[in-house]
MARKEMI-514344 format. One line per 5 residues: number of its first residue (from 1); for each residue x, y, z of C-alpha. Coordinates in steps of 0.001 Angstrom, whole numbers, plus 500000, padded with zeros to 6 digits. Layout:
N
NUM = X:Y:Z; ...
//
This chain:
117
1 = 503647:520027:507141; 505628:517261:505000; 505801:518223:501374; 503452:514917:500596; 504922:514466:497113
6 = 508083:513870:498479; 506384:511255:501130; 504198:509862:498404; 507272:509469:495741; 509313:507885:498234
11 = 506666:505588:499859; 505612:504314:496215; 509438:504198:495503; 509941:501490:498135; 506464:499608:496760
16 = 508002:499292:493128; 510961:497451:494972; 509005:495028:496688; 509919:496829:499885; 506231:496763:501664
21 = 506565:496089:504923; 509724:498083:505147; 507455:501310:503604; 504451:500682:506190; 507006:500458:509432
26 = 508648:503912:508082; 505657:505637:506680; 502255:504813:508581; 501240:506244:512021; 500757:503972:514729
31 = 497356:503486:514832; 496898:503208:510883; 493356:501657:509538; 493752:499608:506171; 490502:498947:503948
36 = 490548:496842:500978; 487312:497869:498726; 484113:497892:500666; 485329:495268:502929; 484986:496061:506552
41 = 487994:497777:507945; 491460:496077:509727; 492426:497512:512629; 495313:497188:514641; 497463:499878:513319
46 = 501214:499551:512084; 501946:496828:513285; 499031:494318:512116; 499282:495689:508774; 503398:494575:508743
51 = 502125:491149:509883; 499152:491009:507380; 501535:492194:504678; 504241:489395:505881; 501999:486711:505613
56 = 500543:487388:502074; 504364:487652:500863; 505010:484167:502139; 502417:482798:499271; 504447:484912:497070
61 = 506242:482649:494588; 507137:485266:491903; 506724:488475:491443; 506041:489079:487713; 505452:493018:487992
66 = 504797:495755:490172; 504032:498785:488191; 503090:502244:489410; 501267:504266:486359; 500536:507379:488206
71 = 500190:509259:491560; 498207:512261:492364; 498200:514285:495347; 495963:516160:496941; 495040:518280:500378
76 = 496108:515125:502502; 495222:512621:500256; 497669:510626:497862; 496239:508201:495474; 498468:506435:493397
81 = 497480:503801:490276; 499202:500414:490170; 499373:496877:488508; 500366:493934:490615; 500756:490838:488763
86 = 502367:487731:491218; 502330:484137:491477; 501396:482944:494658; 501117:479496:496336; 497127:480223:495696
91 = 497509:480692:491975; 498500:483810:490248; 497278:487116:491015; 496611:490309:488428; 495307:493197:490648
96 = 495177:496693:488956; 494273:498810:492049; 494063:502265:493671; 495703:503863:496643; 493732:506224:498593
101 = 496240:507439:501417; 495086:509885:504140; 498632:511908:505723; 498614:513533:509086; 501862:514582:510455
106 = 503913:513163:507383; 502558:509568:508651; 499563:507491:506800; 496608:507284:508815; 494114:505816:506762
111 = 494872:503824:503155; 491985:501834:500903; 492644:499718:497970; 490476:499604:495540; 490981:496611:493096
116 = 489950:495704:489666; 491403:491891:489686
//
């Protein structure tokens, strides 16, 4: 098994840099679900998420911070603790959120945000 703070350092690593989409094609299986809140689940796997993610960072105008305050890990599960704060085409945006990541295999198969805008 992966040692999943390494995976979970590096993947939030890449997040502070801006570098989403690069961090879902290395670090999520396949067939990875996404869930944001209580909001029914998107499906699709890796590659919907990369195109989900692509789209929201073309109403990205600015990015004003992205700020991981902690990260805890546990028997497969990562969550980490950030604050987002953009400008988008849509108006700004000030999301403090959790992570919940599920790991098999040293891959991501299941991540929910949950969001405090």
């Amino acid at each position: 098994m992966q040692d999943l703070n390494k995976l979970e350092t590096e993947l939030n690593a890449m997040i502070a840099k801006g570098e989403m989409v690069q961090a879902v094609d290395k670090f999520y299986a396949d067939d990875c679900v996404e869930q944001e809140g209580n909001q029914a689940p998107r499906t699709g796997g890796k590659e919907a998420q990369k195109a989900y993610l692509t789209g929201f960072f073309q109403t990205v105008q600015k990015v004003n911070e992205i700020k991981l305050h902690s990260q805890t890990i546990g028997d497969g599960v990562t969550m980490s603790e950030w604050t987002f704060n953009l400008t988008t085409t849509g108006g700004p945006i000030l999301w403090n959120e959790v992570l919940r990541r599920r790991w098999e295999n040293g891959k991501v198969v299941s991540e929910r945000f949950y969001t405090a805008a």
